[in-house]
Residue frames as qw, qx, qy, qz and C-alpha x, y, z in Angstrom:
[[0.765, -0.274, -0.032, 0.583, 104.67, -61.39, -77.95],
 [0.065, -0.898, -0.026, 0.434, 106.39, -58.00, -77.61],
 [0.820, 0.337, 0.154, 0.436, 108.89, -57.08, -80.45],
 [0.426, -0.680, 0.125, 0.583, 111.80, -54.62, -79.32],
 [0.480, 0.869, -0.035, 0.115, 112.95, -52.00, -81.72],
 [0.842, -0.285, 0.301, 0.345, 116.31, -52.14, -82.42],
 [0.283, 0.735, -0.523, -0.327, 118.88, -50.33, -84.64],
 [0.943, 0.173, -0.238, -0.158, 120.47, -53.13, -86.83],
 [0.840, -0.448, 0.304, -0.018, 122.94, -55.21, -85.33],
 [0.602, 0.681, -0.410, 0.077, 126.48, -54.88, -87.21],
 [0.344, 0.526, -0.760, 0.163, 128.81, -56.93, -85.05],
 [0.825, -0.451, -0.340, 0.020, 128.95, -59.50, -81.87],
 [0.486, -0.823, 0.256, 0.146, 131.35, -59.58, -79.21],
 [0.739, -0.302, 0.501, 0.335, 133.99, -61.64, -81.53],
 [0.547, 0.632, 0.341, 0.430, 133.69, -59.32, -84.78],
 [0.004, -0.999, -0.020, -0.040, 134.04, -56.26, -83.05],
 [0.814, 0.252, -0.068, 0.518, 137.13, -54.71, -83.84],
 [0.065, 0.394, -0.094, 0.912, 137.32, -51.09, -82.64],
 [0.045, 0.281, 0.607, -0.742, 135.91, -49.50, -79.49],
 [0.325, 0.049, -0.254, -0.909, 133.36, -47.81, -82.03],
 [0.611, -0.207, -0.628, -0.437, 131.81, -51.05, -82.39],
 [0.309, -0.200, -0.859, 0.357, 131.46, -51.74, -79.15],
 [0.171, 0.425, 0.246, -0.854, 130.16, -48.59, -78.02],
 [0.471, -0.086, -0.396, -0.783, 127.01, -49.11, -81.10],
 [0.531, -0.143, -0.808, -0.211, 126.30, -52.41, -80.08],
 [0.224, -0.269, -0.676, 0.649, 126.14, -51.54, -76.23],
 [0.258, 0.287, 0.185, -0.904, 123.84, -48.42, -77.15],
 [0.525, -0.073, -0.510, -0.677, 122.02, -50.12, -79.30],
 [0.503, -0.373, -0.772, 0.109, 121.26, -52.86, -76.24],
 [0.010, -0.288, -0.571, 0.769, 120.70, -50.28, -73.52],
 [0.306, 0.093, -0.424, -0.848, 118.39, -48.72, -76.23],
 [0.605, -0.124, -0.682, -0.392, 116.38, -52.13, -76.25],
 [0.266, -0.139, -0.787, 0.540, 117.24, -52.59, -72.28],
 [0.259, 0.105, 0.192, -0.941, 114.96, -48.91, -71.64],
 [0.669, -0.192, -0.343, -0.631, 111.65, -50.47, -73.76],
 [0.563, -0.032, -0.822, 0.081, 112.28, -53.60, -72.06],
 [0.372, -0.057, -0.589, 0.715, 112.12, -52.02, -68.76],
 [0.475, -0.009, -0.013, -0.880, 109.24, -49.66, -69.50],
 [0.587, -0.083, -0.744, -0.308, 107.37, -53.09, -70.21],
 [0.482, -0.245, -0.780, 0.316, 108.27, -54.32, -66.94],
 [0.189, -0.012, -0.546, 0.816, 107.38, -51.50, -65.53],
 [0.594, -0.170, -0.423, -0.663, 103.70, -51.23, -67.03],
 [0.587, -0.107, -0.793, 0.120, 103.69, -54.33, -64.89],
 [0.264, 0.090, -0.424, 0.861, 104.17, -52.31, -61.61],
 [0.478, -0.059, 0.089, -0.872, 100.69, -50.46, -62.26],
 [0.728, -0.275, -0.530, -0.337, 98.73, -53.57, -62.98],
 [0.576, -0.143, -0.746, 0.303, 100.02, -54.71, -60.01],
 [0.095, 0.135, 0.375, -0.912, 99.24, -51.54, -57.84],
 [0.429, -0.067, -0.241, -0.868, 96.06, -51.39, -59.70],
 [0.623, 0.072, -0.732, -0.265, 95.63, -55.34, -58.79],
 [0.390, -0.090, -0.712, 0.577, 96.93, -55.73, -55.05],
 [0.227, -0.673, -0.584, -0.393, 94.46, -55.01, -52.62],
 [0.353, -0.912, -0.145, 0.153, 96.09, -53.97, -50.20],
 [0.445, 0.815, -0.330, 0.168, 99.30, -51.59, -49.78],
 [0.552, -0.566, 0.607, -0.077, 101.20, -54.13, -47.52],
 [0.897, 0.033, 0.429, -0.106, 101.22, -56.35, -50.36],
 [0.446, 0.883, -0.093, -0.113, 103.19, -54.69, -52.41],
 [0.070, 0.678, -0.724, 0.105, 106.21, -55.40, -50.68],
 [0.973, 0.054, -0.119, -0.192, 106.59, -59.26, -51.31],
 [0.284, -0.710, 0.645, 0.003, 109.94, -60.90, -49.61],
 [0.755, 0.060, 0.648, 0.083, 109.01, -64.70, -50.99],
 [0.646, 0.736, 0.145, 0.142, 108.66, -63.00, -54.67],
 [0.196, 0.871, -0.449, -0.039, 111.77, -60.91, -54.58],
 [0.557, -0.319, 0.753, 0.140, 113.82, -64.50, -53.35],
 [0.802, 0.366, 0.468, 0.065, 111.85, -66.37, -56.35],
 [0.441, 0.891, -0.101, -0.047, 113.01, -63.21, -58.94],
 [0.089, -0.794, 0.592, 0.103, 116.17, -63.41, -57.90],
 [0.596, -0.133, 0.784, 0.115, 116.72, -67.27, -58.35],
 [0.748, 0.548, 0.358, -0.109, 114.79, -67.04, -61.52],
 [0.201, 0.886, -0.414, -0.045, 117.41, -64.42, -63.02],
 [0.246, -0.681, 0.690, 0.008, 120.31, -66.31, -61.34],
 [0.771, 0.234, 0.556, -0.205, 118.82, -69.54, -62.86],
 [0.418, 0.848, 0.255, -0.201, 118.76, -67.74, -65.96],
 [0.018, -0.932, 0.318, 0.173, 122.39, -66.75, -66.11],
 [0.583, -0.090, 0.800, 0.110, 123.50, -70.30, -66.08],
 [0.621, 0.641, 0.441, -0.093, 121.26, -70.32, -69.66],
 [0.414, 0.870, 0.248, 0.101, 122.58, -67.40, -70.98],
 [0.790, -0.022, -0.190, 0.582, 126.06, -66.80, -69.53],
 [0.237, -0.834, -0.086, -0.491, 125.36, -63.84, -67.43],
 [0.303, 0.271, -0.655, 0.637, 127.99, -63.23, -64.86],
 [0.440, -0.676, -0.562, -0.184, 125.65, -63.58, -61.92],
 [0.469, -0.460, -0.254, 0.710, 127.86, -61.33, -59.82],
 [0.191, -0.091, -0.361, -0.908, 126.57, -58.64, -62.56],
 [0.440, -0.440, -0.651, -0.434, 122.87, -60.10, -62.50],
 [0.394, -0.563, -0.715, -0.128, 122.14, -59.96, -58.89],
 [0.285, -0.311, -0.259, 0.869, 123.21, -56.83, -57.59],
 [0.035, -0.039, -0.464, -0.884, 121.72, -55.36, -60.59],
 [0.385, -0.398, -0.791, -0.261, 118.13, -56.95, -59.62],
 [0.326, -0.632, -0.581, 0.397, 117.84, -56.30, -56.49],
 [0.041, -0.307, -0.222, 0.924, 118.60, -52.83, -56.99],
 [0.217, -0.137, -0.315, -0.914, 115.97, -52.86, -59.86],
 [0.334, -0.456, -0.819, -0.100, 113.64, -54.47, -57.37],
 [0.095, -0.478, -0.541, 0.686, 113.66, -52.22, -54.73],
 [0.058, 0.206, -0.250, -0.944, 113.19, -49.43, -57.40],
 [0.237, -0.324, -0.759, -0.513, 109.80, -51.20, -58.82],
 [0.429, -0.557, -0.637, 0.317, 108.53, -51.42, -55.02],
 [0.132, -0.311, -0.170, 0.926, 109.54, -47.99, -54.62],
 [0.198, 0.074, -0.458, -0.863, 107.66, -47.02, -57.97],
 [0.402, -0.283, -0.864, -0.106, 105.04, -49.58, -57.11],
 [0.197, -0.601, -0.673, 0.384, 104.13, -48.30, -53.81],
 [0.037, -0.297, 0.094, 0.949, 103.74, -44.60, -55.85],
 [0.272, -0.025, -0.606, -0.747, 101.32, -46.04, -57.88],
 [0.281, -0.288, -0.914, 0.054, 99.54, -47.41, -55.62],
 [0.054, -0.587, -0.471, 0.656, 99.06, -44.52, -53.74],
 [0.202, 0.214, -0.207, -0.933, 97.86, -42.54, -56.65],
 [0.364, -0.092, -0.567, -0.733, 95.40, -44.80, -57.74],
 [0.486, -0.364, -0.789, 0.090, 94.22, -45.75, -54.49],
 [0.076, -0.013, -0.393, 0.916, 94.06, -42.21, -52.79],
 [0.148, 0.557, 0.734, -0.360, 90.88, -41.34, -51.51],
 [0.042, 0.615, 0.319, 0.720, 88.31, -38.47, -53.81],
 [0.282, -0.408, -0.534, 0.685, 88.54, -35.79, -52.14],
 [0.007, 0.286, 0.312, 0.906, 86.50, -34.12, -54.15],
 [0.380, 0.215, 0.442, -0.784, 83.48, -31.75, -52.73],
 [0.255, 0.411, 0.874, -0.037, 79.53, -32.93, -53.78]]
C-alpha cells in the first residue's frame, strides 16, 4: 500500500480557528492531492503501455462506472458530489488526453535507418 507524505496535521475543520489554519491544512492536502494524482497517473502509462489498440483508450462504460464509483464514494465520505463530479470528469478527460499522449509515444513506429 502507498503511504502519502504529509506535513503534520495540526488542526481539523472544527479546531481551526484562524484563516492561517485553514490555509496549512488545505496546502498540506493539495500537497498529498499532487502525489496522489501522480500515482493515478503512473496508471495512464500502464494503461497506454497495456491497451492494444488506440481506440481503446477512450472508454465511455469506464468513465460512467468512475464516476458512480466516486459519487458512491461521497455518500461514504461526505463529499459534496456537486464538487466530486465536475471535478472527475474534468480529471478524466485530462487522463484520456494524457493517455492518448502516451500512447502515441510508446507506440510510434522506429523510424530509425538500418
Amino acid at each position: 500500500m502507498t503511504t502519502y507524505q504529509s506535513a503534520p496535521r495540526k488542526h481539523t475543520a472544527e479546531t481551526a480557528q484562524t484563516m492561517v489554519d485553514v490555509r496549512y491544512e488545505v496546502d498540506r492536502l493539495d500537497r498529498v492531492l499532487v502525489e496522489i494524482l501522480a500515482e493515478r497517473q503512473s496508471f495512464m502509462d500502464a494503461a497506454a503501455r497495456i491497451k492494444p489498440k488506440r481506440e481503446a483508450v477512450r472508454d465511455e462504460p469506464r468513465i460512467e462506472q468512475v464516476v458512480s464509483n466516486v459519487l458512491e464514494a461521497c455518500n461514504e465520505h461526505g463529499l459534496a458530489p456537486e464538487i466530486a463530479e465536475p471535478v472527475w470528469r474534468l480529471l478524466i478527460e485530462q487522463s484520456i488526453a494524457y493517455e492518448y499522449r502516451s500512447y502515441d509515444n510508446l507506440k510510434k513506429p522506429d523510424t530509425r535507418s538500418s
